[in-house]
N, C-alpha and C positions, 0 to 999 in steps of 0.2 A: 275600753280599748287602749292598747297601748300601741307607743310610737320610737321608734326606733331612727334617729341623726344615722344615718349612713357619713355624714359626712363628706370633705372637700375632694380628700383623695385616697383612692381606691385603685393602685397602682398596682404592681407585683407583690412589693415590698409589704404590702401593706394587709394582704389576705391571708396568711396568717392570723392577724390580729382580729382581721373582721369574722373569722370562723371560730375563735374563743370568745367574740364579742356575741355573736347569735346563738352558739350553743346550748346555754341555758336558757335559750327562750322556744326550744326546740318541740318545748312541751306546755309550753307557758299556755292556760284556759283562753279563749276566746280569740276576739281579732285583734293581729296582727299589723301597724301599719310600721313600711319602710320607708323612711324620709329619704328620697334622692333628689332632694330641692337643692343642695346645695353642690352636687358632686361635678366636679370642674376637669374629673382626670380619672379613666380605669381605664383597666386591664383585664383580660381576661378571665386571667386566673379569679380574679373580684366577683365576674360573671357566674363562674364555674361554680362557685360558694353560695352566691346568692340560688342560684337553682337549686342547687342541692338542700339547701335550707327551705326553698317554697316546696319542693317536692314532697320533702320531708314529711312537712307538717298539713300538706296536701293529703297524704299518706293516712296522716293519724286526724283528719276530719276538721283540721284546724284553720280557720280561715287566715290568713296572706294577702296584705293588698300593697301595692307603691301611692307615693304620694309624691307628688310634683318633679316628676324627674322631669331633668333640665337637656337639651338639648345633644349632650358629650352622651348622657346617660342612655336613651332614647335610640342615640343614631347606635349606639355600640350594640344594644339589645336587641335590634333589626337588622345590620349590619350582619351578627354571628346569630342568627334566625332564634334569638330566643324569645322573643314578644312573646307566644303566646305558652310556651313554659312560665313565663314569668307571670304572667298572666296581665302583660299592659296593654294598655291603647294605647298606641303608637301613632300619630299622624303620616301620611305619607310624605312629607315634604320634603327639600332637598337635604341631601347630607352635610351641611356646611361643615361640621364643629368635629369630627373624627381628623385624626391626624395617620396620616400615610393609610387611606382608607383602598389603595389599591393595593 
């Protein structure tokens, strides 16, 4: 299985980069893991790739999983209703860690 650092920050700016980083793994055999242990800061646009990338390879029979997403990661993914696109378990709890979440 391989494992994929998503990384601190998953800004605007920065997905781009993150959709040439997934790419080639688009086809890559087996499972999938996405490290959001460490992400402190995203943006949509970040979300948008990440879907598009689980879908993907949802598509073509390829398993996709998260690992440790932190709290910013979580609320964002619940927040803009993609939990279960993404395919995580989300706890219910409050939304502390989103910035201008209304």
């Amino acid at each position: 299985m391989s494992t994929v650092d998503l990384g601190e920050d998953l800004g605007i700016e920065s997905s781009t980069e993150l959709k040439n980083r997934l790419a080639p793994l688009l086809a890559a055999d087996g499972p999938l893991t996405l490290d959001a242990s460490r992400v402190g800061r995203i943006h949509t646009a970040a979300m948008q790739v990440l879907c598009a990338f689980v879908q993907a390879r949802r598509n073509a029979g390829l398993p996709t999983t998260f690992h440790g997403g932190t709290a910013t990661f979580n609320d964002a993914a619940r927040l803009l209703g993609l939990v279960q696109a993404l395919g995580l378990e989300v706890p219910h709890d409050n939304l502390k860690s989103v910035e201008n979440a209304a």
